[in-house]
C-alpha positions in Angstrom: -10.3 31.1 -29.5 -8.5 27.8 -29.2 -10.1 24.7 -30.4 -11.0 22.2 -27.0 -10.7 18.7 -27.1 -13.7 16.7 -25.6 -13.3 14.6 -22.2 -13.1 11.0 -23.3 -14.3 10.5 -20.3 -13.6 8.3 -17.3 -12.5 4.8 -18.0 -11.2 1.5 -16.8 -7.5 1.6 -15.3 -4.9 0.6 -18.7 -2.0 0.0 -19.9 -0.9 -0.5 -23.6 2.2 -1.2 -25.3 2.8 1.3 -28.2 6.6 1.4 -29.8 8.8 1.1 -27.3 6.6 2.2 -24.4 3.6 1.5 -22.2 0.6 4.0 -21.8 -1.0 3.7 -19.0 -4.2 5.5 -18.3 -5.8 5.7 -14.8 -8.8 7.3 -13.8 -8.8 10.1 -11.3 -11.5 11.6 -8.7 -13.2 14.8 -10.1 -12.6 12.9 -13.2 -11.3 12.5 -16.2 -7.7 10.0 -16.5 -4.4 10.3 -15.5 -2.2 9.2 -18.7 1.7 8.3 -18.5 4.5 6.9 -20.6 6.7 4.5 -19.6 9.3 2.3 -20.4 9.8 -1.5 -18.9 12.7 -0.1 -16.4 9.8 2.2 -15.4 7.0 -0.4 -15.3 8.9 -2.8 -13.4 9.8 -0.5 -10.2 6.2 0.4 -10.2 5.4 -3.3 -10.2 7.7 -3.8 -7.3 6.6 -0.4 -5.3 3.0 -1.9 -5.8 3.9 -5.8 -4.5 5.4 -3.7 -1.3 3.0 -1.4 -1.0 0.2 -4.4 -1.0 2.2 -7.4 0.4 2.0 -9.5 -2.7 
């Protein structure tokens, strides 16, 4: 039987640099968190689709 990781669990919406890339972790309905790499290309057309999105 294959070993299973625990849930960390729900958390706070994050993002943290590591190496050359951001991880960001956001937390999802039925739980547990969505987690994605990125680079800054990456991070700033997110940025942008977000400002549109919200009119900021």
């Amino acid at each position: 039987m294959a070993a299973m990781k625990p849930r960390t669990g729900d958390g706070p919406m994050e993002v943290a640099q590591e190496g050359r890339s951001l991880i960001m972790r956001v937390p999802i309905d039925g739980g547990g968190r969505l987690v994605l790499e990125i680079n800054e290309e990456e991070a700033q057309a997110l940025k942008e689709c977000l400002v549109d999105a919200v009119g900021e």
